[in-house]
C-alpha positions in Angstrom: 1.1 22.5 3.4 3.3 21.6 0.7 4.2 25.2 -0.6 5.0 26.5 2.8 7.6 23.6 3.4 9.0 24.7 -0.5 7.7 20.7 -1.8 5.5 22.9 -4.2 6.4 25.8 -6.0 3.0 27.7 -7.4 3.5 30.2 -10.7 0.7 33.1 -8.3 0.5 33.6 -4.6 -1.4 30.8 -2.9 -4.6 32.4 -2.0 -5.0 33.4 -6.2 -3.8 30.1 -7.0 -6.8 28.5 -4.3 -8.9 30.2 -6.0 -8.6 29.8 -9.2 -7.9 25.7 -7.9 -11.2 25.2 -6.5 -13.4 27.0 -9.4 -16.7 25.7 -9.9 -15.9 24.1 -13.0 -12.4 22.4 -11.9 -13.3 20.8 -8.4 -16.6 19.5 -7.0 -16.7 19.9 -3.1 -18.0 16.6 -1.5 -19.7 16.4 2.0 -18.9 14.7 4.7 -22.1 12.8 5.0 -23.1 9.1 6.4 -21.6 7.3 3.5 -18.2 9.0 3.8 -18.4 7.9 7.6 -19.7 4.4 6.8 -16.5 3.9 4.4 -14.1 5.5 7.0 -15.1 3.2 9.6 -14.5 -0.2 6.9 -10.8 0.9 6.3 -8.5 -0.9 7.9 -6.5 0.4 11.0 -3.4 -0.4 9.9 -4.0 1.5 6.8 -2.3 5.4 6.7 -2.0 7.1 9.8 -2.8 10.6 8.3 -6.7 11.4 9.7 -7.2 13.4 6.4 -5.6 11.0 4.0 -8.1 8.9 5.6 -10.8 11.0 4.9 -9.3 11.3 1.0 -9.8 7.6 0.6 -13.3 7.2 2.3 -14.5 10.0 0.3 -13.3 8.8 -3.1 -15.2 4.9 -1.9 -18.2 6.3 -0.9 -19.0 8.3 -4.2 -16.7 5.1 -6.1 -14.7 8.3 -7.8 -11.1 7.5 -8.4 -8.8 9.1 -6.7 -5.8 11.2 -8.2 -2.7 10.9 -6.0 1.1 10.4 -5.6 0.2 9.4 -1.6 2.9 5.9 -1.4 0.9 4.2 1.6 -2.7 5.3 -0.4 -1.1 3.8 -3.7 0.4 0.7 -1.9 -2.8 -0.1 0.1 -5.1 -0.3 -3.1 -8.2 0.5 -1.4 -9.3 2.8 -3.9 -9.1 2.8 -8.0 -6.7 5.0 -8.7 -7.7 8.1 -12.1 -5.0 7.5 -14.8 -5.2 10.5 -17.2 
């Protein structure tokens, strides 16, 4: 994770800063569910190695959310709208 290999520094411990992070009112959990598989199987192979940036992407088609993230390869690949604040 990116605060064990120092890529992220966090202002509280990680477990306060989880949960505070994934609140009910900041972050919906999504399930994986037949849409989400449906889109994972449509992306292309040669697109992003990474099984859970994978995952990212086919969740954010399947419920057409855009998707927040610095990922190059996700960015470059334009599979997904991308949020702009």
């Amino acid at each position: 994770m990116l605060h064990a290999k120092r890529r992220l520094e966090l202002p509280v411990p990680f477990a306060a800063w989880l949960q505070a992070a994934a609140g009910p009112n900041v972050l919906k959990v999504l399930p994986l569910d037949v849409e989400v598989i449906v889109a994972l199987d449509g992306l292309p192979d040669s697109f992003h190695g990474d099984p859970a940036d994978r995952l990212i992407v086919a969740t954010a088609r399947a419920h057409a959310m855009p998707l927040a993230t610095h990922d190059k390869q996700i960015r470059r690949a334009r599979l997904v709208k991308l949020w702009k604040p």
